[in-house]
Structure formats: C-alpha cells, structure tokens
C-alpha positions as CSV (number, residue, x, y, z in Angstrom):
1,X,66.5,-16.1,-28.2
2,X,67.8,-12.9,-26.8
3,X,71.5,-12.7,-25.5
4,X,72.2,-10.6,-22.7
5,X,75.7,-8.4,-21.9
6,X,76.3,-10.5,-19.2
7,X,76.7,-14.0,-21.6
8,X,78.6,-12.3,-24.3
9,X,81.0,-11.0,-21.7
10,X,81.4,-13.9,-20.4
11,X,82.2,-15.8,-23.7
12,X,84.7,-13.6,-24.8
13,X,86.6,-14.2,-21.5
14,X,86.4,-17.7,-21.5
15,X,87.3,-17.5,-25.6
16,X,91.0,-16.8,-24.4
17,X,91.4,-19.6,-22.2
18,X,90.4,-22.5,-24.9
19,X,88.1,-23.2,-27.9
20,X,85.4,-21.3,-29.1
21,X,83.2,-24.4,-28.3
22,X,83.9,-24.3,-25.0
23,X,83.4,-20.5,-24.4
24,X,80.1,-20.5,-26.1
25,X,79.1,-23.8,-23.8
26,X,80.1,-22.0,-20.7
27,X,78.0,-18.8,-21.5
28,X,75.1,-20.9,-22.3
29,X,74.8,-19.9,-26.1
30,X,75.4,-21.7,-29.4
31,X,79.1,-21.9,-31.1
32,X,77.1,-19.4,-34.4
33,X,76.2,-17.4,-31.9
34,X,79.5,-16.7,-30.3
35,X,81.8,-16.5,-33.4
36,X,79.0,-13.7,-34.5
37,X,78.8,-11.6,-31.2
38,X,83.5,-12.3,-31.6
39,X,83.3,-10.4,-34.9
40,X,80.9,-7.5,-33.3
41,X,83.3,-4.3,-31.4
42,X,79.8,-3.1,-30.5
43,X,78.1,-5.7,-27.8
44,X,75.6,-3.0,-27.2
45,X,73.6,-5.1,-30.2
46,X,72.8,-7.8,-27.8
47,X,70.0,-6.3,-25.5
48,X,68.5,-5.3,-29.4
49,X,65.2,-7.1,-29.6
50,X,64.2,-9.2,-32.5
51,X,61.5,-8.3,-34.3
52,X,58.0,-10.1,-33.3
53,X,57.2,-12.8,-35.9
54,X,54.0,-11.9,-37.8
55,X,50.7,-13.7,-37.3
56,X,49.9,-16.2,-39.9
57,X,46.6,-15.9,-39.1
58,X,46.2,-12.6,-39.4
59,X,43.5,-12.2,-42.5
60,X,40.9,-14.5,-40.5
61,X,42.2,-13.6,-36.9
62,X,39.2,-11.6,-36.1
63,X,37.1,-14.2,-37.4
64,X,38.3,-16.5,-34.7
65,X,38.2,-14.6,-32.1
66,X,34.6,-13.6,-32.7
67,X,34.1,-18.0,-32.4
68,X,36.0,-17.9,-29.2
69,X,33.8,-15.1,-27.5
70,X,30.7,-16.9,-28.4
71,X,32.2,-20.6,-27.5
72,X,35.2,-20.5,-25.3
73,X,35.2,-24.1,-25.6
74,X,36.4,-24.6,-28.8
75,X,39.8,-26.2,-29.1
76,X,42.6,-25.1,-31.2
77,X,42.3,-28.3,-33.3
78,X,39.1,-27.6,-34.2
79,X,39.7,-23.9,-35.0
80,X,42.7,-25.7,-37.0
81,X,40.2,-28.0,-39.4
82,X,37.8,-25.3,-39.9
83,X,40.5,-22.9,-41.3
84,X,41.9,-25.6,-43.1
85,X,38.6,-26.7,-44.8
86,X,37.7,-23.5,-45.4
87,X,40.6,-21.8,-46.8
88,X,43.0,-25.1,-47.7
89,X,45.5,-22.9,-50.2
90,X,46.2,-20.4,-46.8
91,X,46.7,-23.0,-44.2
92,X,48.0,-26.3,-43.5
93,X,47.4,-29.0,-40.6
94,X,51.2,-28.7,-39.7
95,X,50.6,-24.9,-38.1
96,X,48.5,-26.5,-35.2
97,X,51.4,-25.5,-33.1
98,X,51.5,-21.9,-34.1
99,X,47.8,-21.8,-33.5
100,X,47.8,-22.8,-30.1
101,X,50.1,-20.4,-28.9
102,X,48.7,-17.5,-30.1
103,X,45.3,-18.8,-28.5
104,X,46.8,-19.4,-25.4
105,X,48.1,-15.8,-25.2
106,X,44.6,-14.2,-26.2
107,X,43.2,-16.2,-23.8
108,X,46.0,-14.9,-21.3
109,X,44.8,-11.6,-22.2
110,X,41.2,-11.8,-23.2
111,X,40.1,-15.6,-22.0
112,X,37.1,-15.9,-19.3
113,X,37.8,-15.5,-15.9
114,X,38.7,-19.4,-14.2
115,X,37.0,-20.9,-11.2
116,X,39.8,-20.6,-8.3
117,X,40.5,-23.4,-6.0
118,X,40.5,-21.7,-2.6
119,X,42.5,-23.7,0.1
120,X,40.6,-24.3,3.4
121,X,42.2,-24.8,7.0
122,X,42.1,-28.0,8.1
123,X,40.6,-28.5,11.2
124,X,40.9,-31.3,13.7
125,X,37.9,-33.5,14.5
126,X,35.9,-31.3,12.6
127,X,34.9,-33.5,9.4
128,X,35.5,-36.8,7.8
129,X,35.3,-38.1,4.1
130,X,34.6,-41.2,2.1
131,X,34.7,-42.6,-1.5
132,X,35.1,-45.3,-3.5
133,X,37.7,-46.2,-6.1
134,X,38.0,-48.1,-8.7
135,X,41.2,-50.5,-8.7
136,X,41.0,-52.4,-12.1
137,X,43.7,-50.5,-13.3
138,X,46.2,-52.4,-10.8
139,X,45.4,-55.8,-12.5
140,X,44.7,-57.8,-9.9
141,X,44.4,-61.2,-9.8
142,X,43.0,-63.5,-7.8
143,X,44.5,-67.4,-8.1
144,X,45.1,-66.1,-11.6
145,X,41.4,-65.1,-12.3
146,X,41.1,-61.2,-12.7
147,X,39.7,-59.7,-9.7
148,X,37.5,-56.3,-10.6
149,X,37.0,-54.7,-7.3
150,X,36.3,-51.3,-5.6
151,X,37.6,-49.6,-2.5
152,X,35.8,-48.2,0.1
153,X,38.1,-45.3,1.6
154,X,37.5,-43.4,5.3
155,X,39.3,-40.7,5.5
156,X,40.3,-37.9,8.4
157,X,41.5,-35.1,6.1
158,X,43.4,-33.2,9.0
159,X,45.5,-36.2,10.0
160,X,45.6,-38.4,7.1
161,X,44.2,-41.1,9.2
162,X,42.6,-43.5,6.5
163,X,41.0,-47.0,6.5
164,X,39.9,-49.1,3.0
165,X,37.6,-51.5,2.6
166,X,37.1,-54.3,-0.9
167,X,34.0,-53.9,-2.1
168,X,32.5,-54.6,-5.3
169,X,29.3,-51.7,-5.4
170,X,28.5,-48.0,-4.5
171,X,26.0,-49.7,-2.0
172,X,24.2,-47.8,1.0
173,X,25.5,-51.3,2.5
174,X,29.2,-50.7,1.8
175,X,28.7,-46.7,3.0
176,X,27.9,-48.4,6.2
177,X,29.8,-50.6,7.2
178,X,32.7,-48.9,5.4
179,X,32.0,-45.5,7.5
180,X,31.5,-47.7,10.6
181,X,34.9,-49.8,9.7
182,X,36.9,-45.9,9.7
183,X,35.3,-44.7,13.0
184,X,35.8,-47.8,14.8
185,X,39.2,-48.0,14.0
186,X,39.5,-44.6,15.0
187,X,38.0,-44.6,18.1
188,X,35.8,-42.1,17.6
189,X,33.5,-39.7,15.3
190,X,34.3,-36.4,13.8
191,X,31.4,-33.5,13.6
192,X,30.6,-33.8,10.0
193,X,30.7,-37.0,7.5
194,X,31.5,-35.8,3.8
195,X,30.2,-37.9,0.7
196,X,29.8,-36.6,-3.0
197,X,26.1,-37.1,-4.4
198,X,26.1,-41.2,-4.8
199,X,22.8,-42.7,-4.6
200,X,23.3,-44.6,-1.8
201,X,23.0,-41.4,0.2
202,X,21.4,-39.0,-1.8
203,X,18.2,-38.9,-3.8
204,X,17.0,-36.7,-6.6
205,X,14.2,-33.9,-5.9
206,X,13.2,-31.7,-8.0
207,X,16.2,-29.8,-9.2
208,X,18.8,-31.0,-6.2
209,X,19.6,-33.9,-4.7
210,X,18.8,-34.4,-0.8
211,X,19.9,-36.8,1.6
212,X,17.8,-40.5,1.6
213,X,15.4,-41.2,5.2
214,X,18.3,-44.6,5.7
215,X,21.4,-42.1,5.6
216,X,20.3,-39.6,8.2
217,X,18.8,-42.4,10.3
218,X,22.3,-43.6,10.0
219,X,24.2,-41.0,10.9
220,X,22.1,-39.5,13.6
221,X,23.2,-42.6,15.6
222,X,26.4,-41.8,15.7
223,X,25.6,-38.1,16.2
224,X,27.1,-36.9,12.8
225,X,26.4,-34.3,10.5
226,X,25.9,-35.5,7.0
227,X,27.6,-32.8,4.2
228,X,28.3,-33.6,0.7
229,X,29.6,-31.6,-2.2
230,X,28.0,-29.5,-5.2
231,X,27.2,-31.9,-8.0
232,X,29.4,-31.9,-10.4
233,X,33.1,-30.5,-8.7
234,X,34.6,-33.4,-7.2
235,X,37.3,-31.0,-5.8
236,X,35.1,-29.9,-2.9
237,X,36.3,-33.7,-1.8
238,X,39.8,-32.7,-2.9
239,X,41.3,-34.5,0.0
240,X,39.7,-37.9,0.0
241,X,40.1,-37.8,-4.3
242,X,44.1,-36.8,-3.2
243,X,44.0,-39.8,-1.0
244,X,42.7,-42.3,-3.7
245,X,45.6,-41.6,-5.8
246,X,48.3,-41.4,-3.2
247,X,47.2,-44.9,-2.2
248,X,46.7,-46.4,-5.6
249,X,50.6,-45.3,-6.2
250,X,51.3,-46.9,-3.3
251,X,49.5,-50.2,-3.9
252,X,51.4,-49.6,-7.2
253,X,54.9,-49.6,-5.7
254,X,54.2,-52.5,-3.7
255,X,53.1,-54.8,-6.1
256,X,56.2,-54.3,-8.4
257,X,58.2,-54.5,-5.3
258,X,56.3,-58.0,-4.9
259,X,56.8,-59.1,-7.8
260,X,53.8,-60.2,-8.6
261,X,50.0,-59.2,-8.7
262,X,48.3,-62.4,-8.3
263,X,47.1,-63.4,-4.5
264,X,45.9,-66.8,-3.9
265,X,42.9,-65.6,-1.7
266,X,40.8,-61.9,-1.5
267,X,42.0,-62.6,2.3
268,X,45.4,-62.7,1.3
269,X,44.7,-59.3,-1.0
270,X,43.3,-57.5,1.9
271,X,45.9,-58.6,4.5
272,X,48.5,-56.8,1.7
273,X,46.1,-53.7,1.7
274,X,46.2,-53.5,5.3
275,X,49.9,-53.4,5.8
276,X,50.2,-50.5,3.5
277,X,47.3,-49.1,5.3
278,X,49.4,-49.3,8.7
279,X,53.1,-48.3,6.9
280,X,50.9,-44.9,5.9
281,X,48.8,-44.1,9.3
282,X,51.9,-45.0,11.1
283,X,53.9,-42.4,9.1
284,X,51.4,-40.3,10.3
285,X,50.9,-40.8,14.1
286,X,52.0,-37.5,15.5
287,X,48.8,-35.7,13.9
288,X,46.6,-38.7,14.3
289,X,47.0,-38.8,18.1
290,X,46.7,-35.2,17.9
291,X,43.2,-35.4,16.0
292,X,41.9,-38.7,17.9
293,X,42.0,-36.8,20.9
294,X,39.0,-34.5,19.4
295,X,37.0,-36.5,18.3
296,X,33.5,-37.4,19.9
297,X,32.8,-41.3,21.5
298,X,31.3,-43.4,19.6
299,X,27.7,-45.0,20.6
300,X,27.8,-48.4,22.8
301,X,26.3,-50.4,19.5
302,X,26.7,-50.5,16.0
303,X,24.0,-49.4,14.3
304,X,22.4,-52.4,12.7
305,X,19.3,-52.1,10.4
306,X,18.0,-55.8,9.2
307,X,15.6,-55.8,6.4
308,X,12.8,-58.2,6.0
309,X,12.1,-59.6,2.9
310,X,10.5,-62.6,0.8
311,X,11.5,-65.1,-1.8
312,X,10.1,-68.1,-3.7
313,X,12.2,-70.7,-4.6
314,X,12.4,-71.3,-8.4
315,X,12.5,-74.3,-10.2
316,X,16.5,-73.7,-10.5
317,X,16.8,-74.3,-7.2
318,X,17.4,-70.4,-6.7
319,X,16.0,-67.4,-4.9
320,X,16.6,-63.5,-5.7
321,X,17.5,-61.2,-2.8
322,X,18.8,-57.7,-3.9
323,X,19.9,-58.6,-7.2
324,X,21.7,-61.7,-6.2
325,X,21.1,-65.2,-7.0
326,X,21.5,-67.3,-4.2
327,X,21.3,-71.2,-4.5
328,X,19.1,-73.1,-2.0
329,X,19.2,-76.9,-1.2
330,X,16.8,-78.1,-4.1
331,X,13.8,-79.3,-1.2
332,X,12.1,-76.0,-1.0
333,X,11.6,-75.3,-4.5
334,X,8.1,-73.7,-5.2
335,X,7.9,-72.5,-1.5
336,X,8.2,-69.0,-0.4
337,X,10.7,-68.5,2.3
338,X,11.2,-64.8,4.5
339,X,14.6,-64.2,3.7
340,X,16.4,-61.9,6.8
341,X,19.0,-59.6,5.1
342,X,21.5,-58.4,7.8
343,X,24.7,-56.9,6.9
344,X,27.5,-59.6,5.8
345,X,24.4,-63.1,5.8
346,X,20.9,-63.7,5.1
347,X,18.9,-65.8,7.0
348,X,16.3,-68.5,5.2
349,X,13.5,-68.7,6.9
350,X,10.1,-71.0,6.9
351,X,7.2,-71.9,8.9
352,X,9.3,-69.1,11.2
353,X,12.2,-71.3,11.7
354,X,15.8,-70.9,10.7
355,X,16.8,-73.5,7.7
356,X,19.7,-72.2,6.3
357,X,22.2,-69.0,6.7
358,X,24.4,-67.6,3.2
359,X,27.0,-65.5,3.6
360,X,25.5,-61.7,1.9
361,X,27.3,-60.7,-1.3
362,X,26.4,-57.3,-2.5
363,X,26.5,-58.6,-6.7
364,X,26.4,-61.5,-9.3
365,X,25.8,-64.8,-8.5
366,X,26.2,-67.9,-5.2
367,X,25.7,-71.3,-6.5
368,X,26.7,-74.3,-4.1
369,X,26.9,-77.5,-6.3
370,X,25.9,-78.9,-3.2
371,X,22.4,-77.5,-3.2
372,X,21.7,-79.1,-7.0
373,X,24.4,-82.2,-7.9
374,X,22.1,-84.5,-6.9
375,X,19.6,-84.0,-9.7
376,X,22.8,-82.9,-12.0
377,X,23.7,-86.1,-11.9
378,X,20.2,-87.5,-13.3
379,X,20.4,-84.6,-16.1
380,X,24.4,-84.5,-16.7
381,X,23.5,-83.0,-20.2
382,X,22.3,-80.0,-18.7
383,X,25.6,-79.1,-17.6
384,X,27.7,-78.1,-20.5
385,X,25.0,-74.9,-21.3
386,X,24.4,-74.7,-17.7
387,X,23.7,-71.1,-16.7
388,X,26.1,-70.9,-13.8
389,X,28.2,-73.7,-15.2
390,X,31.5,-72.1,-13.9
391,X,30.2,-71.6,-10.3
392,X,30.1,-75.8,-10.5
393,X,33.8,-75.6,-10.4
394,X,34.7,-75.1,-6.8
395,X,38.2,-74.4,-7.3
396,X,41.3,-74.5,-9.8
397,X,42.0,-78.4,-9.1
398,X,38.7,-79.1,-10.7
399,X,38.5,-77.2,-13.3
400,X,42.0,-78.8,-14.3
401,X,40.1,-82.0,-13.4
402,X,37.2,-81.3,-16.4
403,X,39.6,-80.4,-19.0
404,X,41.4,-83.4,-18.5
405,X,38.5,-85.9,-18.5
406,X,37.1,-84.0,-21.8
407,X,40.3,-84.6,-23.1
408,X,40.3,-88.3,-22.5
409,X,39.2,-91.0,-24.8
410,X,37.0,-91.9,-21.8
411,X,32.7,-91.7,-22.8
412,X,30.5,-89.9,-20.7
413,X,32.9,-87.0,-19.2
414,X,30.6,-84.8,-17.9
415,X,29.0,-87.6,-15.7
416,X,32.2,-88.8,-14.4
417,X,33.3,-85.1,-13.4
418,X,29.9,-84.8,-11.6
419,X,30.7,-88.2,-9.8
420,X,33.3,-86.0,-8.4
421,X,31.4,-83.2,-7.1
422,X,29.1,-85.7,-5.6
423,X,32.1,-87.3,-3.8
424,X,33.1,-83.7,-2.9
425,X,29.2,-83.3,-1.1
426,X,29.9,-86.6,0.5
427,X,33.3,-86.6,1.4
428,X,34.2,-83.2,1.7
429,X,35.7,-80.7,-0.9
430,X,39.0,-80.2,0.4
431,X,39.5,-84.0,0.8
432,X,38.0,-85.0,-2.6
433,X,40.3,-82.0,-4.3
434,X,43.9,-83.3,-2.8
435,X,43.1,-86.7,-4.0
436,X,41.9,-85.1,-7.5
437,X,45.3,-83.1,-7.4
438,X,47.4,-86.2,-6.7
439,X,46.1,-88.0,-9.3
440,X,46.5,-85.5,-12.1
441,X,50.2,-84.8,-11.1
442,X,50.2,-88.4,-11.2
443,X,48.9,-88.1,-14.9
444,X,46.5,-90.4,-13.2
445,X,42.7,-90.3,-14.7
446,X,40.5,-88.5,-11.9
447,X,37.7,-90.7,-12.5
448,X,35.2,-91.8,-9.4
449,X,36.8,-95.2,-8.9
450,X,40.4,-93.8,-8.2
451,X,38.9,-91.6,-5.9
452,X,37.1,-93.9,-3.8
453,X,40.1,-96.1,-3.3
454,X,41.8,-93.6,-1.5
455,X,38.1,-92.8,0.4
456,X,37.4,-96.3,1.3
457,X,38.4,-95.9,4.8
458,X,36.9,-92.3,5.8
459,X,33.6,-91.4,6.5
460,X,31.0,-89.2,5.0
461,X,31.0,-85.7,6.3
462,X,27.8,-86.5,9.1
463,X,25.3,-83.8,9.1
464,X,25.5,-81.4,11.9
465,X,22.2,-81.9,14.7
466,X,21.5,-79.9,17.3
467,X,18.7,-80.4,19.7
468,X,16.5,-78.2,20.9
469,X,17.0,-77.3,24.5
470,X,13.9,-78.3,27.0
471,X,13.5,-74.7,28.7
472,X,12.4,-76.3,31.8
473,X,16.0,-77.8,32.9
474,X,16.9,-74.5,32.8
475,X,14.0,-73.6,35.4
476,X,15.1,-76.5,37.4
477,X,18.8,-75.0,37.7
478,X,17.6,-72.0,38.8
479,X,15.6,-72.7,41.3
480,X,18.5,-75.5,42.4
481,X,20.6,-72.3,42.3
482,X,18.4,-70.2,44.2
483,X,17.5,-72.9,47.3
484,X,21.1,-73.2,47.8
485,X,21.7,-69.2,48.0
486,X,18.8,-69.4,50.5
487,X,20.3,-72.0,52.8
C-alpha cells in the first residue's frame, strides 16, 4: 500500500495529541506503519514506490497467452488445472487468485474488444414490449399446493406503464390476449409491438426466423408493427427483461410483508398481483398520461380468431383438444364431436348443436368426476391406479375425507368415498363438502349415511332446461308492434 505526504503529516500531528493508535487510525494507516514513518527524519520515502511483485507464472506465461489468443474463452480455473497437471512441483491450486489477476490485466491490455450496450432514447407511443417470466422461484402456493406459473408482462417502455397476466405456456393464445389485456388497459396502441423470437410468433426459415401468417394477421388489426430482437441478445428487450426483475422484487417484498405465500384461490393470487400492478403504474402517472396521449385508438372489436376442430370421445370418457384432456359426460363415448376452440372455452358440438361448454385451459388435464362417477362406482377398483385419480378430489375437504376413511377399520373405503362424490353430483359439491367438513371436525366418520341425514330434506340439484323459442311469436310481436305505430 503506498502512503502519501499528506497521511504521514497528518499522523505525526495527531501523534502529539494522544496515542500512536489513534494517530495512525486518524491518517488511515496501520499502528507498524506509523511508529516506522515516526522513526524516519526523511518523509520524502513515502511517495517511493514498492517494487512490482514478480510473476509466478512467468516460465509458462507465454504459453498462456498463446491459449488465450486462440480461445478467449478459457477461464482462469481452467488455465489453473492445466498448469497444475502439467507442471504439479511449479504450481499449486491455492495461486488461482494470483492467476486471475494477472489475466484480468492482460485482458485489460490485450483482451478482445466487448460488445457495447448503446442506450436508445425513449420515445413516447413509439413501441411496446412483451415477455413472459417464470415465477417458481417466489414459491407460490395455492391452498397449500405449489402453484408453477408464468407471467405474461405488457410493457410501455417510455412510461413504465405495465400490465401482467398468469399464465401457464408461451402460447400464441396467451400473446393474444395478454397483448390485448396491455392495450386495452391502456386505451390505446403504440406504433411498434416488440417480442423476442418465441414460437408463438416466429417461425424458423432457412437461416432466420420470420414472423408466423396468425401474428401479423393479428397485429395488422390493431394497426401495429410487429419487431422483435436478434436471436440470441435478450438485451435488445432490455426494458421489458428490467421490468421482469423489478416486479418479481416487488412481488418479493410483498409477500414477506404478507407473511405468507399461500393464497386460498389463483383469484385471490391475481387480485394481489394487481394491486402491485396499480401501486407501480400509479407511481408512474405523470409520464403515463404523458405517453397515453400518443398513442393510436384502438379498433371497435377485439380481434377474435375461433378455430374449428374435431374430437372422438374415447373410451375414458375423454377427448384431446390442443394437448389437453378434457372430460366429457360418459354418453358420447365413441362419437366424434366438432369441438369450437375460442379464446378462454370450447364449445362441444354434435349433430350441429351445442351439448356442452368447458372452460379452455392452455395445459395438463380437466377431469369432472361428474362426467364418470357413475360407472366409478360400478368399477370402485379402478380408482386407486386411476390415471387422473387426484383430479377426483374436488377440493382439500375431500381429500382429508379419503385419508380418513382409508384409515378407518371400515371395508370397502374407496366405494364409500365414491358414495360421496356421487352425493356431491346429486346434491351439490359445496353442500356435500360442509357437511363432509363438519363431520370430520366432529371426528365423525364421513361415510354416505351421515351425509344423507343432514340431506334428507333438500333436493337434488334439478337439471337446467331451456326451451327453444318458437320464432314465430316473435313475428307476431312485431307485426303487433308495427300495426300500432301505424294507427
């Protein structure tokens, strides 16, 4: 360390007012130091330089260098085994340290030139971003199951204006209706939409990657210009990568503040995401007014693109649409049904009318116990390797119900919990599962019988019929209608 005039002045002035300990503390050198610069007449010694430290690695120096130059990749630890395989009685693992700063300072001097991050200005109105981003890192939870998820994040990089979306795919479906979610919000479109190179907007060709027929079609309704990045540097969508992280933290901060990072439903998670959402556009608002004032209205519709497919019903009582399994009331297996896929349902379809609509998921599985219990119940040995076994647990209460019957001395468990699902189809799931949870806080038995005493006086759940409308009553009212404009 070199010691300059200035500190050893200073020492020796501050040596006459109190211990050596102190003077040395206040001139920012060591108590050795001090008591040897006290002894000196001559403080002209302390600009003196100390002599550089010589290279340990100076007999095979050139030999690394030449490595570097041909592979500026290589890492000091690796440079570090090879010299110590090769030549174990001049070097040791311990001089890893040494190593690495002598290669950072050739590279200072001698290293390939860097790619530079050049700053752009931000304009307003001029482009939007999205992404997603991956949130299993948070741990959440949802009614104390884990809850791996994705967000889907809009962002206006001038303003900071942002909206997010739960999702659980990169799907051309979630790019939708998560761009369409930002803009709406917004109240209006910026020039140019930028994405990196996902598949649910790009495709491969050739060398490069262009933009998919269903993206541009897309976008042209709203009259935007698609952009996306160079494959490969995720910095060209530095600000919508900055705003992942900044949020995340954020989420962060208010779970710990929460005290907690279970929710008892994904609406209850996403109702928490929004308010952070607000507390940061809101923070924001000046330059958001600022930049909603430039952007460019927003078509009278949504666009909305429904596809047209079709499914047979298998002998599980299940149909494939997208990748997802969907179950179907067990009455159409073997026929083949046109399944209408529209953004968040499909439509079930046959002989062209409407038999049943399922909410759309975008992955894995939706099993209604509904649609199969009743042949369950003849087979109640097919349940315990049951493929979808855990979708046959509607909720916690009777899952807890299961585990206690199995634990009973009681025979035929699995039968009796399917008694209860059946009740649950009959009765209604919500009113079957407060009963079940009574009883077991009871440290009742939730067996069929129990819960039919408590049903005895309700009703089954009727089935919902609407008739269909005789067109000409309509007819009649309308000409009723018109006579009396007439007269």
């Amino acid at each position: 360390m070199t010691i300059n005039r200035k500190q050893v002045n200073k020492m020796r002035k501050e040596s006459h007012k109190g211990t050596l300990a102190r003077a040395a503390l206040k001139a920012g050198i060591s108590e050795k130091t001090a008591r040897k610069y006290l002894k000196q007449n001559d403080n002209d010694s302390v600009t003196k330089q100390s002599a550089p430290k010589p290279n340990p690695f100076e007999s095979h120096w050139q030999e690394l260098t030449e490595r570097l130059e041909k592979a500026p990749e290589l890492q000091a630890q690796t440079l570090m085994t090879y010299l110590t395989e090769s030549y174990p009685d001049l070097y040791k693992p311990g001089q890893i340290r040494s190593l690495q700063r002598r290669l950072k300072a050739w590279k200072a001097e001698h290293g390939a030139s860097k790619p530079v991050i050049f700053r752009q200005i931000l304009k307003a109105g001029r482009q939007s971003q999205s992404d997603w981003t991956h949130m299993g890192s948070l741990g959440i939870t949802i009614n104390g199951h884990p809850f791996p998820h994705l967000l889907f994040h809009y962002l206006l990089p001038y303003s900071g204006f942002e909206t997010i979306m739960i999702c659980e795919s990169e799907s051309f479906d979630t790019l939708t209706k998560g761009f369409e979610l930002g803009v709406f919000e917004s109240g209006g479109v910026a020039v140019e939409h930028r994405t990196d190179n996902l598949t649910a907007a790009t495709q491969k060709m050739g060398n490069d990657r262009v933009f998919t027929k269903r993206w541009l079609e897309f976008l042209a309704h709203y009259h935007v210009q698609p952009s996306r990045n160079n494959p490969g540097i995720s910095h060209e969508n530095g600000s919508i990568e900055k705003s992942h992280h900044t949020f995340k933290t954020a989420v962060d901060q208010h779970l710990w503040l929460r005290r907690s990072r279970d929710f008892k439903t994904r609406e209850d998670y996403q109702t928490f995401l929004t308010m952070i959402k607000i507390k940061r556009n809101f923070a924001r608002r000046s330059k958001i007014a600022e930049e909603i004032n430039t952007l460019r209205e927003l078509p009278e519709k949504r666009f909305h693109e429904a596809t047209l497919l079709s499914a047979r019903v298998s002998p599980s009582s299940t149909i494939q649409v997208l990748g997802v399994t969907y179950s179907v009331p067990s009455r159409l297996i073997s026929l083949w049904l046109k399944v209408v896929v529209c953004r968040d349902s499909i439509d079930l379809l046959y002989a062209n009318k409407l038999l049943l609509t399922l909410p759309r998921l975008e992955a894995g599985t939706l099993i209604d116990y509904r649609h199969i219990i009743d042949s369950l119940l003849r087979k109640p040995g097919a349940f315990e390797s049951y493929q979808y076994r855990t979708s046959l647990y509607p909720n916690p209460t009777f899952r807890r119900a299961y585990d206690v019957l199995q634990a009973s001395s009681l025979t035929s468990c699995t039968k009796r919990y399917l008694e209860l699902l059946h009740a649950a189809k009959i009765y209604g799931e919500n009113e079957v599962s407060s009963i079940v949870d009574a009883l077991l806080n009871a440290s009742k038995l939730p067996i069929k019988d129990a819960v039919c005493a408590h049903l005895k006086n309700k009703e089954p759940h009727p089935s919902p019929h609407v008739e269909k409308p005789h067109l000409a009553l309509y007819d009649g009212l309308i000409s009723s209608f018109s006579q009396q404009v007439i007269s």
